[in-house]
C-alpha positions in Angstrom: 118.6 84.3 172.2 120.9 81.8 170.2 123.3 84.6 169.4 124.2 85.6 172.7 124.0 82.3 173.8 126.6 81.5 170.9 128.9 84.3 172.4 128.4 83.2 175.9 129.9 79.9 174.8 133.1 81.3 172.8 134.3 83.8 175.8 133.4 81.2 178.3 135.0 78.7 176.4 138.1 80.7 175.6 138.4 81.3 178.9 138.1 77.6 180.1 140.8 77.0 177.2 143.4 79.0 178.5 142.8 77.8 182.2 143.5 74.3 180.5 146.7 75.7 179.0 148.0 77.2 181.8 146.7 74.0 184.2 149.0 71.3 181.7 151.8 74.1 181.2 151.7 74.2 185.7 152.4 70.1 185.7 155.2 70.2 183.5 157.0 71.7 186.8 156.4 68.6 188.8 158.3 66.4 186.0 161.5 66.9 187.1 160.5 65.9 191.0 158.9 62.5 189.8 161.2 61.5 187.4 164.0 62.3 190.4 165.0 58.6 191.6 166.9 60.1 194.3 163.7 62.0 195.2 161.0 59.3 193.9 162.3 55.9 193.6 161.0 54.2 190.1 159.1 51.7 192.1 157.2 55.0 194.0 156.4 56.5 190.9 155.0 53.7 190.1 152.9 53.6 192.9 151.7 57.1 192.4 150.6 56.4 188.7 148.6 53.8 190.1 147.1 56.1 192.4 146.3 58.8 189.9 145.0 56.2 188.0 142.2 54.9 190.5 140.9 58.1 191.3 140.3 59.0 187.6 138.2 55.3 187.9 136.9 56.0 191.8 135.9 60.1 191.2 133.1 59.4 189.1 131.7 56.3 190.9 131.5 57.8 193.9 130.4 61.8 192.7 126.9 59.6 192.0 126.6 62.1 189.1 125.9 65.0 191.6 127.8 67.6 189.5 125.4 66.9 186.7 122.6 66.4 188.6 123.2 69.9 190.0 123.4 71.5 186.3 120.4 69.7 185.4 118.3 70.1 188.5 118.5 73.6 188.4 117.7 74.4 185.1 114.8 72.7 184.9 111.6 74.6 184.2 109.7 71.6 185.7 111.6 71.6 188.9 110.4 75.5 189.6 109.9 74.9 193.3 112.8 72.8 194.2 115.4 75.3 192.0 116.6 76.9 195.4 117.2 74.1 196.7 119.3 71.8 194.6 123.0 73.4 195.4 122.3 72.7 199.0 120.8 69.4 198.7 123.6 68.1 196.5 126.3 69.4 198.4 124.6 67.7 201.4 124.4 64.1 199.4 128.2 64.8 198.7 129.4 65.5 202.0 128.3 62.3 203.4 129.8 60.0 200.8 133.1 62.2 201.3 132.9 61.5 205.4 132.0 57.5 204.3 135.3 57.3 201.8 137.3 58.9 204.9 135.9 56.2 207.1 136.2 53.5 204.8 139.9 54.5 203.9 140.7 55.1 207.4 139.7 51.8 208.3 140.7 50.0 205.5 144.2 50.8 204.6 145.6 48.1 206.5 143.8 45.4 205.1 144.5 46.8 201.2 147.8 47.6 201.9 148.4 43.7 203.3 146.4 42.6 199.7 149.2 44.8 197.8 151.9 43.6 199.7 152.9 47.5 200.7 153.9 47.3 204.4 154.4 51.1 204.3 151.2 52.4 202.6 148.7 52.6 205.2 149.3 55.9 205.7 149.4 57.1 202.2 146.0 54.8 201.7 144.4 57.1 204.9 145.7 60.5 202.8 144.5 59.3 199.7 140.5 58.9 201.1 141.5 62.4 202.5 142.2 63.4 198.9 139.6 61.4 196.7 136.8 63.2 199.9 138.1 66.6 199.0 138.2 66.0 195.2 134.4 65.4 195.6 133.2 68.5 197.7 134.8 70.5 195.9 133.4 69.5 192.7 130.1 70.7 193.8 131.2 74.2 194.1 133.1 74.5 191.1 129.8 72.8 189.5 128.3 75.9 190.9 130.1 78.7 189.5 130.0 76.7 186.1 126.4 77.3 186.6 126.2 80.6 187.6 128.5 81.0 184.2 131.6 82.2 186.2 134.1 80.8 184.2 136.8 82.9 185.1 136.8 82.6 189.0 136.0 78.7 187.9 139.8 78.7 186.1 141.3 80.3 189.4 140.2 78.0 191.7 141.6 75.4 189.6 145.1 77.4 189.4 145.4 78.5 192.3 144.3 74.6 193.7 147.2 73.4 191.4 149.9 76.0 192.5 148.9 74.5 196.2 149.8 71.2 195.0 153.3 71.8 192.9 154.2 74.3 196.0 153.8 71.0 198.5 155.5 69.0 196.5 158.6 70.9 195.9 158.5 71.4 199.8 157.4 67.5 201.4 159.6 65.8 198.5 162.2 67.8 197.7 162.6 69.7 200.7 161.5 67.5 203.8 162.4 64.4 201.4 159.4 62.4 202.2 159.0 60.3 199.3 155.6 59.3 198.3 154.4 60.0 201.3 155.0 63.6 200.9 153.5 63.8 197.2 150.2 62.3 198.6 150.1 64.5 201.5 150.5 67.7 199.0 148.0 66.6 197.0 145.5 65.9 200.1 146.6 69.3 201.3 146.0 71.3 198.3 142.4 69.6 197.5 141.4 69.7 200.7 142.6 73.6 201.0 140.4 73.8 197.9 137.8 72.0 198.9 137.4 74.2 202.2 137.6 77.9 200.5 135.0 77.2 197.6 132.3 75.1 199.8 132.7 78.0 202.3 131.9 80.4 199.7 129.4 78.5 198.7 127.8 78.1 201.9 127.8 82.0 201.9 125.6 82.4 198.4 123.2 79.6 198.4 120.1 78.8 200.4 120.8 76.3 203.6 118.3 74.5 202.2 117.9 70.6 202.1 115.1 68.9 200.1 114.4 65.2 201.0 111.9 64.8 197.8 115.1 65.8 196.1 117.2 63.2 197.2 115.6 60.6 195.4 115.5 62.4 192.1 119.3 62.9 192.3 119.9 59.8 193.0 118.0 58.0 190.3 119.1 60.7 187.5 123.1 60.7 189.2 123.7 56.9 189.4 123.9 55.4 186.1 125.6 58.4 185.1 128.4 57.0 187.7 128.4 54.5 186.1 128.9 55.4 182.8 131.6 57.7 184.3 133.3 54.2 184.9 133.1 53.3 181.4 134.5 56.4 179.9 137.9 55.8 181.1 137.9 52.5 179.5 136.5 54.0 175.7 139.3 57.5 176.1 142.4 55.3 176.9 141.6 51.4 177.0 143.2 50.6 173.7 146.5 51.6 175.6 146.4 48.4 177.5 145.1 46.2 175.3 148.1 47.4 172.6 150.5 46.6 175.6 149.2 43.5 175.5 148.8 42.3 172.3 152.1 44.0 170.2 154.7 45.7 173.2 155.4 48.7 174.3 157.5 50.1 171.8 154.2 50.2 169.8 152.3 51.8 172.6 154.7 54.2 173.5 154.2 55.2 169.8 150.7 55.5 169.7 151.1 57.1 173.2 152.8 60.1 171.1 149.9 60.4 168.8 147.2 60.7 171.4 149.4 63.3 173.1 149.3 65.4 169.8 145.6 64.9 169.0 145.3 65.2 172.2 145.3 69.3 172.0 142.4 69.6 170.2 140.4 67.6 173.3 142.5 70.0 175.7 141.9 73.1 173.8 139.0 72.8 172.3 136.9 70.3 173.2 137.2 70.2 177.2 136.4 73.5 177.1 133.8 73.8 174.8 132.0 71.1 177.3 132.4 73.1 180.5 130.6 75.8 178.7 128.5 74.2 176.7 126.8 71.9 179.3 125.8 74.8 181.5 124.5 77.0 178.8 122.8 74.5 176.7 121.0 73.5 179.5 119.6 76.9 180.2 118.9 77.4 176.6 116.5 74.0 177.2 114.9 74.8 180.2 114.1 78.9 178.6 112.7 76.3 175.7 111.5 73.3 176.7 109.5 72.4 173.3 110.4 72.5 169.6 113.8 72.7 168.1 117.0 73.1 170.1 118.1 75.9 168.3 121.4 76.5 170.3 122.5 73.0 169.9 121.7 73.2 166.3 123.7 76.5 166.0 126.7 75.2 167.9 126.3 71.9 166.1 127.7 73.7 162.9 130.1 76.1 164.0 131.5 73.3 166.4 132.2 70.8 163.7 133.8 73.2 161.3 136.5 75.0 163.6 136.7 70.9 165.2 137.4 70.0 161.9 139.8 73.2 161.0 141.8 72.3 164.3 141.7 68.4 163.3 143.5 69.2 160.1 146.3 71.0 161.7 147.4 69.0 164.1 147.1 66.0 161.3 149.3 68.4 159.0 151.7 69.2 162.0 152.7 66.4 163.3 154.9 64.8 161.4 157.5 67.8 162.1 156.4 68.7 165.5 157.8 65.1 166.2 160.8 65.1 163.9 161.6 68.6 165.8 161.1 67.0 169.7 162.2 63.4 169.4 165.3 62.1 169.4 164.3 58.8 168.2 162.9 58.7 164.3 160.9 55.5 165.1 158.2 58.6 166.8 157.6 59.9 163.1 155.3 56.2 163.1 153.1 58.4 164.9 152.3 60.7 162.2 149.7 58.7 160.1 147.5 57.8 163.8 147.1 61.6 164.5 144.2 62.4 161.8 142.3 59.2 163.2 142.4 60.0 166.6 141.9 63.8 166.2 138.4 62.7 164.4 137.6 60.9 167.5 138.0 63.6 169.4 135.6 65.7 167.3 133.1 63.0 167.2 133.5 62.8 171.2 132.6 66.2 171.3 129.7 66.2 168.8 128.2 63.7 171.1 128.7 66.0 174.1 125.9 68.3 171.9 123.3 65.1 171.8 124.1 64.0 175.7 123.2 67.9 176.8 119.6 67.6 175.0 119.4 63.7 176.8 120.6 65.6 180.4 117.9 68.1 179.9 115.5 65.2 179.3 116.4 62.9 182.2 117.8 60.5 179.8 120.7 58.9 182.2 119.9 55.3 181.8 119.8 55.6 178.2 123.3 58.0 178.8 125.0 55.0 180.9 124.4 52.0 178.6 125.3 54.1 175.4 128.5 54.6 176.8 128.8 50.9 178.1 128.1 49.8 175.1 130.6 51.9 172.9 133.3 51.0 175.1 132.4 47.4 174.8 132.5 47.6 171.2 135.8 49.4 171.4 137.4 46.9 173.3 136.3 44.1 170.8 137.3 46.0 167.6 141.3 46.8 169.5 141.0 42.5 170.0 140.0 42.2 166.6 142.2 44.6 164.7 145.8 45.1 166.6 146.9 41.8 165.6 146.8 42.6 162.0 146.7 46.1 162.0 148.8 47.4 164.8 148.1 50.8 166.5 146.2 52.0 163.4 143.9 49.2 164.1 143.5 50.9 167.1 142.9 54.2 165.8 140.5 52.9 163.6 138.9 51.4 166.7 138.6 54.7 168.4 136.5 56.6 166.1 134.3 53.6 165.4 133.3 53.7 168.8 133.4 57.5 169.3 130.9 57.2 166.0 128.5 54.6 167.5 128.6 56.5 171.1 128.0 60.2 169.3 125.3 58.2 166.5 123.5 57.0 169.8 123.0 60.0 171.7 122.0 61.4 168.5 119.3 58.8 168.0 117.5 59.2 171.1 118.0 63.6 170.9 116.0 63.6 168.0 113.6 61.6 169.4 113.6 63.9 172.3 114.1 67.2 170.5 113.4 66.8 167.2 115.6 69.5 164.9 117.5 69.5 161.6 120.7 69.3 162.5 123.1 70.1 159.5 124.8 67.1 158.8 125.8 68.2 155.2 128.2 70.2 157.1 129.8 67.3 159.0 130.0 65.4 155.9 131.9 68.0 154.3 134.0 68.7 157.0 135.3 65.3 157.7 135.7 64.8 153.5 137.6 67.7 153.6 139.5 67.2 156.6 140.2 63.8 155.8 141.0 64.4 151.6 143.7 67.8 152.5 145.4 65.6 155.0 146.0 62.6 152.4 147.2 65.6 150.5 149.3 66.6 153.0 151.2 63.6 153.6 152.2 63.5 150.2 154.6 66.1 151.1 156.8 64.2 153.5 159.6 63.8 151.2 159.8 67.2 150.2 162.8 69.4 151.7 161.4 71.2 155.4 160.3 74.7 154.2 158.6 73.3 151.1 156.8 70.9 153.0 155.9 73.3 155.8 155.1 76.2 153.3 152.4 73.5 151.4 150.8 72.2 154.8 150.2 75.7 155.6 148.7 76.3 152.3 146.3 73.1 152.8 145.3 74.4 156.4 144.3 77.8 154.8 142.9 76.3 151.6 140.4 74.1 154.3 139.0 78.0 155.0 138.5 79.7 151.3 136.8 75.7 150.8 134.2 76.1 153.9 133.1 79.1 151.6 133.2 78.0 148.3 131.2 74.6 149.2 128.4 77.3 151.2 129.5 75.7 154.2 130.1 79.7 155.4 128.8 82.3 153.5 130.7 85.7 152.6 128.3 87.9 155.0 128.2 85.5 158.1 132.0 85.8 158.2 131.8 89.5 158.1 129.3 89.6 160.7 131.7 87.3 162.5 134.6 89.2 162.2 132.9 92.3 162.9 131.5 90.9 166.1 135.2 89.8 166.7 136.2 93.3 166.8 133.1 94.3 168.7 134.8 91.9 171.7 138.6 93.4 171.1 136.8 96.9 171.3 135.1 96.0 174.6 137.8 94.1 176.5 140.2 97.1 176.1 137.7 99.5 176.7 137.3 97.3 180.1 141.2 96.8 180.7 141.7 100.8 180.6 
């Protein structure tokens, strides 16, 4: 069962990756409109970071957990009867929050817009309730097909939603010239075009069938997870205010850079590996509901040495992936804060393992002040350590934090699920990842092809070391590589 579960998660994940590829490679289009002043005054774009801003904050909050609830709900062995039922139910709870933010923004926009002192944004206000409503219903859907393990039609509607958007744009800003106004109104248009197709499909696969006993269930499992949805934002990308703050933004513009670069392993790997993994680890749960969770313990390994693999090359990278892009050599500060922050990603995603078992389990309380609580202590230790230690204070920071948030869901899974994970390997990856990097930077003085010939070397050496310290053995990567070709054999036998 683990096995093909393992391979359910590597082409599901691989597909989510590349959907994630394409999806920040499709907003690099819409730079040159928003950095147009003639097109979007400074002061608009502005406006419109702020706006992105508050739905990243507002989605969340008022999704209730839903989306989670959904994947949870119905995979639970316990919840047999009620299985059919959940889709319907939670799309029901959704829509009527979506028609109460309409309402609420329809009717409120004057007064916020008089509290901002922005006589001419009570109509963006109404479009953006328009937007943040459509965002929401259609997250149910695409909840759905993550459930139904339909990864691929999953990254489509995602495409094909942000096609809709950079199309509207290029027509309401650059073509009809409407400013802001137009921006908002594309990105109402293409969520809400979104939002329509996929809950009509929706409406066409799943019972129409509400469940009041569910309600309740939902509700209590969805809203602390809402909140904690609140608090994540403030633990992935608080310590870029509080650096503002307290040193300037030539120092967060800096530190900016690096999160950009580490950045790609949470793009490539980890977002993707959580779409996948969250579905299929909870069916793995709910096929097992007692003794080890053998998947999580599986993935658990392979994760963290192909996290750590990825960690090391974009540590060993950066340095002339910046000298090659920037203009400015004051970006090549950047270089040292890329191995920090690239560990906090793989502890971020380690603790997306632990959360699955605590989803299965019903755990959200525990879930919501875990993460509270991390990004509490992450604000203290960026108050405590920017003043004398800059941005790698901040660094540092991170993966304290992302260490006590992952170390806590880790606590309570075991006390759920008890199982053996392997943290030998996870010391050994991070010692290794960590020592090759020091390595590494001991090369920055050497001329270009030298020093990009010895990273290389260093990046392969972390492989032939995973095997001499028994982290892989000889014959699993010959099954694996055999498997691999298996796949190959199979996806042209498919394409033909």
């Amino acid at each position: 069962m683990s096995q093909r579960a393992l391979g359910r998660l590597l082409q599901q994940g691989s597909i989510y990756a590349l959907g994630n590829l394409l999806l920040k490679a499709s907003g690099l289009l819409l730079a040159p409109l928003y950095l147009d002043t003639t097109l979007l005054p400074q002061a608009a774009y502005g406006y419109l970071v702020l706006l992105e801003a508050t739905a990243q904050l507002l989605l969340p909050l008022l999704g209730l957990g839903m989306t989670t609830g959904l994947l949870k709900f119905a995979t639970d062995a316990t919840q047999q009867d009620r299985r059919e039922a959940v889709p319907f139910t939670v799309l029901g709870i959704t829509l009527a929050v979506a028609v109460l933010v309409i309402g609420a923004s329809w009717g409120g926009a004057p007064w916020i817009s008089r509290q901002l002192g922005w006589p001419d944004g009570v109509s963006i206000l109404r479009l953006f309730g328009c937007y943040l409503a459509a965002k929401m219903l259609s997250g149910v859907p695409l909840a759905f097909l993550r459930l139904r393990e339909q990864a691929a039609l999953y990254t489509a509607a995602v495409l094909l939603e942000a096609a809709l958007l950079i199309g509207g744009v290029y027509y309401l800003l650059a073509h009809a010239h409407l400013g802001l106004r137009g921006v908002v109104q594309a990105m109402a248009i293409a969520s809400g075009s979104s939002a329509l197709v996929l809950v009509g499909a929706m409406l066409r696969v799943v019972p129409w069938r509400w469940d009041p006993h569910l309600v309740g269930r939902l509700m209590h499992f969805g809203v602390p997870l809402a909140l904690a949805g609140i608090a994540l934002p403030v633990l992935h990308v608080g310590d870029r205010y509080l650096l503002g703050w307290l040193t300037g933004p030539e120092t967060v513009a800096v530190y900016g850079w690096a999160a950009r670069l580490s950045g790609v392993l949470n793009m490539l790997f980890i977002q993707s590996f959580q779409l996948a993994f969250a579905v299929i680890g909870l069916k793995a749960l709910g096929e097992q509901p007692e003794g080890e969770a053998a998947l999580h313990r599986r993935t658990f390994r392979h994760y963290t040495i192909w996290g750590g693999w990825m960690a090391l090359a974009l540590s060993l990278g950066a340095y002339d992936v910046t000298a090659w892009l920037a203009s400015d050599p004051v970006y090549l500060k950047a270089d040292p804060l890329v191995l920090p922050l690239s560990l906090g990603y793989l502890l971020f995603g380690l603790y997306n393992i632990f959360v699955n078992v605590l989803y299965a389990a019903g755990e959200s309380r525990f879930i919501a002040r875990n993460v509270v609580g991390a990004g509490l202590l992450n604000v203290g230790l960026n108050l405590w350590w920017i003043p004398w230690m800059g941005a790698m204070g901040a660094a540092l920071a991170t993966i304290v934090a992302y260490s006590v948030l992952a170390g806590g869901a880790a606590w309570r899974a075991l006390r759920v699920r008890p199982t053996v994970y392997p943290w030998r390997v996870l010391a050994i990856v991070v010692a290794l990842t960590v020592g090759l990097s020091l390595v590494g930077y001991g090369t920055e003085t050497w001329p270009v092809a030298a020093r990009l010939a010895g990273r290389v070397l260093l990046v392969l050496l972390y492989g032939l070391l995973m095997v001499i310290f028994r982290v892989y053995r000889y014959d699993e990567l010959q099954e694996g590589w055999r498997w691999l070709r298996r796949r190959l054999q199979m996806m042209r036998s498919h394409s033909e």
